[in-house]
C-alpha positions as CSV (number, residue, x, y, z in Angstrom):
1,X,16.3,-108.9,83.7
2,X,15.8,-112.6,83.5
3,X,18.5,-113.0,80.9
4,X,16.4,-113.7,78.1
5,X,18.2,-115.1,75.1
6,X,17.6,-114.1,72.0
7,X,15.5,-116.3,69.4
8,X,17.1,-116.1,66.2
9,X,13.6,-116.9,64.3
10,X,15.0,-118.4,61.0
11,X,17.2,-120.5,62.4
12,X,15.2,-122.0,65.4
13,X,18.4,-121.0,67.6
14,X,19.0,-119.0,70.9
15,X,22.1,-116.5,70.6
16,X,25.0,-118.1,72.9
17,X,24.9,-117.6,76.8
18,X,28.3,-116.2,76.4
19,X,27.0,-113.0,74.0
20,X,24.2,-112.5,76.5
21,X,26.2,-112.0,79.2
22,X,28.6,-110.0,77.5
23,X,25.8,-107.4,76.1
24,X,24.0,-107.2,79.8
25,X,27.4,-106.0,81.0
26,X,26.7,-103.1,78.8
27,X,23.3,-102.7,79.7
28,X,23.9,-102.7,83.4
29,X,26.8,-99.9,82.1
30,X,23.8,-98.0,80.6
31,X,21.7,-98.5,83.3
32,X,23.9,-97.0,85.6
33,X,24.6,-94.0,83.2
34,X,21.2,-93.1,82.9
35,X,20.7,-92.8,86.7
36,X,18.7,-96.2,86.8
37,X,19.0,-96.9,91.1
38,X,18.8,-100.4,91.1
39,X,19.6,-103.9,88.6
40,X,18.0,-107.0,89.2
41,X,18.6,-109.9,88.0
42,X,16.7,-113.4,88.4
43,X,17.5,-117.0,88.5
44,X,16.4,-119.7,85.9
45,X,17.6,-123.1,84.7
46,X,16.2,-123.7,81.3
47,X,17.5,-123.3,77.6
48,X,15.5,-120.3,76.7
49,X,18.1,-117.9,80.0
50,X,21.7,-117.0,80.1
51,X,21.5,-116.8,83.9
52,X,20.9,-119.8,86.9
53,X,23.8,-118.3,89.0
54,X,23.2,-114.4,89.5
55,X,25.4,-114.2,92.4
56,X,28.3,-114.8,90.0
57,X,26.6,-112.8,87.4
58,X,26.0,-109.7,89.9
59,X,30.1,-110.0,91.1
60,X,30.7,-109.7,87.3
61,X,28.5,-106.6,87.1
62,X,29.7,-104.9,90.0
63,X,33.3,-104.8,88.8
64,X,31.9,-102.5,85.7
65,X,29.2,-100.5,87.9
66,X,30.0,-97.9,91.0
67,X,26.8,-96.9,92.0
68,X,24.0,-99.3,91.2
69,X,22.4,-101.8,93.9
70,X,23.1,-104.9,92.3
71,X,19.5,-107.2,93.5
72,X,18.4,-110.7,92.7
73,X,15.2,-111.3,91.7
74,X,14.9,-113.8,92.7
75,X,16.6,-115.7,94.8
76,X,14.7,-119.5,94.7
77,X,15.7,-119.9,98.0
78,X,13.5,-123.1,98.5
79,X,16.0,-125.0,96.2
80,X,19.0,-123.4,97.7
81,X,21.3,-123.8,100.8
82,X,20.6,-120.5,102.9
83,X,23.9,-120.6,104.2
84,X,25.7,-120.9,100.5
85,X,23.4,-117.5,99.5
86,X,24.5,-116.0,102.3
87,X,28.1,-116.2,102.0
88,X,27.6,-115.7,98.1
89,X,26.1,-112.2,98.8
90,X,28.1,-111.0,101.7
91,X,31.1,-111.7,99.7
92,X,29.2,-109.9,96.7
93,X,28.2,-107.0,99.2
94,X,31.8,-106.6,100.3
95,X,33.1,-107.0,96.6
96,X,30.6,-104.2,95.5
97,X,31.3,-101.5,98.1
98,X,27.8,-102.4,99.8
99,X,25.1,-102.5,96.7
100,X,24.1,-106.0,97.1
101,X,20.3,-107.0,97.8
102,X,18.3,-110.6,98.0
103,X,14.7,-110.5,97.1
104,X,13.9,-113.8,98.0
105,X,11.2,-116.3,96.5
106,X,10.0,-119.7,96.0
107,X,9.7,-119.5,92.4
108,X,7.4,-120.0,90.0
109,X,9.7,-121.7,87.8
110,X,10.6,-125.4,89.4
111,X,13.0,-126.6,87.3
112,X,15.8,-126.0,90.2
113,X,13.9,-128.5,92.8
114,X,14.7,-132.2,90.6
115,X,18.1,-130.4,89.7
116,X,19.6,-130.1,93.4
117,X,17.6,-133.2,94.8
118,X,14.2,-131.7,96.6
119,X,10.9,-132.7,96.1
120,X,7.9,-130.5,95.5
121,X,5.6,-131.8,98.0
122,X,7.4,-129.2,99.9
123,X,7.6,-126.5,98.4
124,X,6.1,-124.5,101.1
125,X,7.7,-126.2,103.9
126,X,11.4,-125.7,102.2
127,X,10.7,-122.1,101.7
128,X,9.4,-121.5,105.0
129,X,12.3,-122.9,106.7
130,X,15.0,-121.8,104.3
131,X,13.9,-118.5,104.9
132,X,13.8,-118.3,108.9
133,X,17.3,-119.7,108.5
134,X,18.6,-116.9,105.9
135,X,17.1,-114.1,108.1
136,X,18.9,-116.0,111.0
137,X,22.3,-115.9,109.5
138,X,21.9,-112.0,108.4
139,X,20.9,-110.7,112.3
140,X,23.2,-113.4,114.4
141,X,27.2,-113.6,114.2
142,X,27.2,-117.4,115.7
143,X,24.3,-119.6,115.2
144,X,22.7,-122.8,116.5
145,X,20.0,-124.0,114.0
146,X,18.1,-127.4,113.8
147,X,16.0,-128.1,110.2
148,X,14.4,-130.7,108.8
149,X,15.8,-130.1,105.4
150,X,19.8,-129.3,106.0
151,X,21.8,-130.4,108.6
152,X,22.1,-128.6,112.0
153,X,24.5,-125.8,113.2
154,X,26.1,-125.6,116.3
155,X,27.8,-122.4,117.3
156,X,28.5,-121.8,113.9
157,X,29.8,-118.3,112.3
158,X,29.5,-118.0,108.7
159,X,32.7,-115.9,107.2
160,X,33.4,-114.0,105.4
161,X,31.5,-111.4,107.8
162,X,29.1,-108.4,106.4
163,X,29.8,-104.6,106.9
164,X,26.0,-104.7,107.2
165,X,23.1,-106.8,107.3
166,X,21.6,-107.7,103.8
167,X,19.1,-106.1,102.4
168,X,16.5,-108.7,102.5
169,X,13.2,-108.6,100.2
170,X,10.3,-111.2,99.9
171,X,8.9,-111.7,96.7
172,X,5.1,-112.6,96.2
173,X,2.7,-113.8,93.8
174,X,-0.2,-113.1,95.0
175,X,-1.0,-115.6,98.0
176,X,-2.4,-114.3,101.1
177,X,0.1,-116.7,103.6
178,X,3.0,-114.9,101.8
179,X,1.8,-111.7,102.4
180,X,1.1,-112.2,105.8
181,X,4.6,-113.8,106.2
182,X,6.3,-110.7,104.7
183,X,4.2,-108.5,106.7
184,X,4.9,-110.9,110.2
185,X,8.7,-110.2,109.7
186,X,8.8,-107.0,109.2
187,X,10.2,-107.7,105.4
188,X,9.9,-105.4,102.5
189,X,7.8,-107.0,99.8
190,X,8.1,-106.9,96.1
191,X,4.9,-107.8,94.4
192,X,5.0,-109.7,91.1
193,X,2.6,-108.1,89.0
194,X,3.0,-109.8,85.3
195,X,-0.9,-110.6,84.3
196,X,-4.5,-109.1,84.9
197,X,-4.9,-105.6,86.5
198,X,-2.8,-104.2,89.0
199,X,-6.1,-102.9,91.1
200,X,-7.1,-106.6,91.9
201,X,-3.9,-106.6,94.2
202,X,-4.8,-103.7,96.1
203,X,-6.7,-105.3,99.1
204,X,-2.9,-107.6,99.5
205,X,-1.3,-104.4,99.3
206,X,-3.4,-103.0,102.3
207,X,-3.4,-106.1,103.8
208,X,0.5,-106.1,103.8
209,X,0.5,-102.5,105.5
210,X,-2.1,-103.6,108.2
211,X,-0.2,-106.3,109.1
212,X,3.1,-105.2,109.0
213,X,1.3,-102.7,111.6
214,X,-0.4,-105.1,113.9
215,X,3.4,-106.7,114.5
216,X,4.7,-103.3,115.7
217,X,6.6,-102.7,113.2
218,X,8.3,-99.0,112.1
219,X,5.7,-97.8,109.6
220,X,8.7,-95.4,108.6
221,X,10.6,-98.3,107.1
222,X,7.9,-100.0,105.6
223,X,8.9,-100.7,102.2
224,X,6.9,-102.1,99.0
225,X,7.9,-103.1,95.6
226,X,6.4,-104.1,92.1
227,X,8.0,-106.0,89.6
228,X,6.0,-105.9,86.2
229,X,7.0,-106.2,82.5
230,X,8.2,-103.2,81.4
231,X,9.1,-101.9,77.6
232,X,9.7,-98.4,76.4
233,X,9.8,-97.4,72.5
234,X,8.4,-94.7,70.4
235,X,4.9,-96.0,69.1
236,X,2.8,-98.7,69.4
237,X,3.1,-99.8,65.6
238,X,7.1,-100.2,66.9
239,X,6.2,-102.0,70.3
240,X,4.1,-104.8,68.0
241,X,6.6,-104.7,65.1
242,X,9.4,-105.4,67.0
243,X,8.4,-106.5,70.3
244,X,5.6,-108.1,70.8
245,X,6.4,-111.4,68.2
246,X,9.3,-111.7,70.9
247,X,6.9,-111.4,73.8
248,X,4.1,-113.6,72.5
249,X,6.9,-116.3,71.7
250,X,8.0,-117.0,75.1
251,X,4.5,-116.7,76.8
252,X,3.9,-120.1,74.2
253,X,6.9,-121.1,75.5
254,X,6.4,-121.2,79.3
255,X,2.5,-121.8,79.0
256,X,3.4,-124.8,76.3
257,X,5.0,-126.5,80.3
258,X,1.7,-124.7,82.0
259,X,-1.7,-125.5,80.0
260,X,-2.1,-122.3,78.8
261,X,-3.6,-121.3,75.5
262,X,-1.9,-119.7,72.9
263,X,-1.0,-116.0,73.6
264,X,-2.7,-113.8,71.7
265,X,-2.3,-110.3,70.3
266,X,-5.8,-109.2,72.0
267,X,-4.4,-110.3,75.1
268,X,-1.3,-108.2,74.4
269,X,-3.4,-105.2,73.8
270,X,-5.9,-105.2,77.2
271,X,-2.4,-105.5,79.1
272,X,-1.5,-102.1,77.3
273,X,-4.6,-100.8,77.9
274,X,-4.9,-98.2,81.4
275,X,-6.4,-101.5,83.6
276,X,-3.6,-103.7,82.1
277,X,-0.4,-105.1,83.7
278,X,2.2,-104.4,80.8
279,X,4.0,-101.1,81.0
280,X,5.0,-100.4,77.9
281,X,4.5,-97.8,75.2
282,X,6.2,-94.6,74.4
283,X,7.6,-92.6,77.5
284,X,4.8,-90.6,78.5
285,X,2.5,-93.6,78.7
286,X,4.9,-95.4,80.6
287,X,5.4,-92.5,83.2
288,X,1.7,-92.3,83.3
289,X,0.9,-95.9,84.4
290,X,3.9,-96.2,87.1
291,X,3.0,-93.2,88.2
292,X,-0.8,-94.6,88.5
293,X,0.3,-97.1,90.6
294,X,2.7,-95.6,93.0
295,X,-0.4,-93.8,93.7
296,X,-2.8,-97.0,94.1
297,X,-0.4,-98.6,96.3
298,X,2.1,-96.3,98.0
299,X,5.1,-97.9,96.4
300,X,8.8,-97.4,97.5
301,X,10.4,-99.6,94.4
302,X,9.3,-100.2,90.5
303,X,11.1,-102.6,88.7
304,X,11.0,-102.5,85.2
305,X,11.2,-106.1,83.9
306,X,12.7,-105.2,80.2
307,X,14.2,-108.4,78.7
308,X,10.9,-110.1,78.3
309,X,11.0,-112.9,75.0
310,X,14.9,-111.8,74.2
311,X,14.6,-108.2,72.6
312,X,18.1,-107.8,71.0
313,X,20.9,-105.8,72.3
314,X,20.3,-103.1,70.3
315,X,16.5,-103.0,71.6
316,X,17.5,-103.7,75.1
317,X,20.1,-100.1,75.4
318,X,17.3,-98.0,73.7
319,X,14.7,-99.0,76.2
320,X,17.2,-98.6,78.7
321,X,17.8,-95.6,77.4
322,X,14.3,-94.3,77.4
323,X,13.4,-95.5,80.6
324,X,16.5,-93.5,82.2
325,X,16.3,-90.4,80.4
326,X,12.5,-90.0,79.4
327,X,10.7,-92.2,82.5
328,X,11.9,-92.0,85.7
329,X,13.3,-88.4,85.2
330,X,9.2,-87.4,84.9
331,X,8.8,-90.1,88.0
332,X,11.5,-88.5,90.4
333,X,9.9,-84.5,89.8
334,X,6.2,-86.0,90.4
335,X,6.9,-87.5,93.6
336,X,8.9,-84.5,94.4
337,X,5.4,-82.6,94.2
């Protein structure tokens, strides 16, 4: 979840952070109920999310959950201080009985950079620096470190200390450098896969494995994630009924700051269709096309991104619902096969 507020269509109003926040603490209830593995939650800092601090968000979570790995997703750790997330998800780590992950990004959202003082221009240079520092603080107990965006460290140790080292996921868009960077670490990577046709990112895919090979790294831990839209009802009449209006709205919304034309329902449809990018549909189609590509790319991790345009609560624990009971039992007893 992104933590999608809810368009009240009459009134021109989103529903208050404060009910959003109290309904996902149900829905991360549900989730866990329904055997869902993992909840992951991303970062934003505009009027149309409930959520720009998920650290605090996931803590909240944990103290309602047992089970669950509790994951941003993700982390824009170009605007942030590595050394801030790291103590933030330690402490949530050690607060949630070892369930927290960081999947790690640069964002495609940039609101953060003008909000905690960095400039654009480097965007690539923050995010490549940020990042050695993060993975440096996770596999070192005392740390010298010299930047040119934060000051240095000197034999620094960063408390409160970890039962384990993080988790630690790259998220990608689709550029070959972040692939290859992923890949050169030895990082699992979660692929964002929100437009077009999941097939075109099958040479990144295989270019991820070949690399992650070439630096002699354990094929056996290799791990690879997508993250695509995800929606599951009983008919399509229903999904453009009662979804889609919600969908299209904040596609207009985010491609109103981005150039883009209008969304449309056509467009809508070919992402339904079996080459599409949108998971969603009644259960068995939904099986059907994560399924597909598991297959196509020899995932480890699916993410179902459900809270897409601010369905309402109700809409949000029936898809949750579905997914858990309908989808990913089907899922678990084909890859058992």
């Amino acid at each position: 979840m992104f933590g999608d507020l809810t368009l009240d269509g009459e009134n021109n109003k989103f529903q208050s952070p404060k009910e959003r926040l109290s309904e996902m603490q149900e829905q991360v209830k549900l989730a866990e109920e329904v055997g869902l593995d993992s909840f992951v939650l991303g970062e934003h800092h505009r009027p149309d999310y409930a959520v720009s601090s998920t650290e605090i968000v996931l803590a909240a979570l944990a103290s309602v959950t047992n089970n669950i790995k509790l994951a941003s997703g993700v982390t824009v750790l170009s605007s942030a201080d590595p050394v801030k997330v790291y103590q933030d998800y330690v402490t949530l780590d050690l607060i949630s009985n070892n369930r927290a992950e960081i999947i790690a990004g640069r964002g495609s959202f940039t609101e953060s950079f003008p909000l905690f003082g960095y400039d654009l221009k480097d965007y690539n240079e923050l995010y490549e620096e940020k990042l050695n520092l993060l993975l440096k603080l996770n596999n070192e107990d005392t740390i010298t470190w010299q930047g040119k965006f934060r000051p240095s460290l000197n034999e620094q140790t960063v408390y409160p200390r970890p039962e384990r080292k993080l988790p630690i996921w790259i998220a990608v868009g689709g550029t070959p450098q972040s692939v290859e960077r992923a890949a050169r670490l030895g990082l699992p990577i979660m692929f964002a896969i929100i437009g077009g046709m999941p097939r075109q990112f099958k040479p990144l895919v295989e270019f991820y494995k070949e690399q992650y090979l070439e630096h002699g790294h354990d094929i056996n831990k290799m791990q690879i994630g997508v993250h695509s839209h995800t929606f599951v009802c009983n008919s399509l009449e229903e999904l453009l009924d009662n979804y889609y209006p919600g969908y299209a709205a904040q596609m207009d919304r985010i491609g109103a700051t981005r150039g883009w034309l209008p969304y449309s329902k056509q467009q809508f449809l070919h992402g339904l269709s079996p080459d599409g990018a949108l998971y969603m549909g009644d259960p068995s189609e939904v099986t059907d096309k994560i399924l597909e590509t598991i297959e196509m790319f020899g995932l480890t991790r699916y993410i179902a991104h459900v809270d897409v345009g601010g369905p309402t609560h109700k809409q949000l624990m029936k898809t949750i619902e579905m997914f858990g009971e309908k989808v990913v039992p089907q899922i678990r007893k084909a890859m058992e096969v």
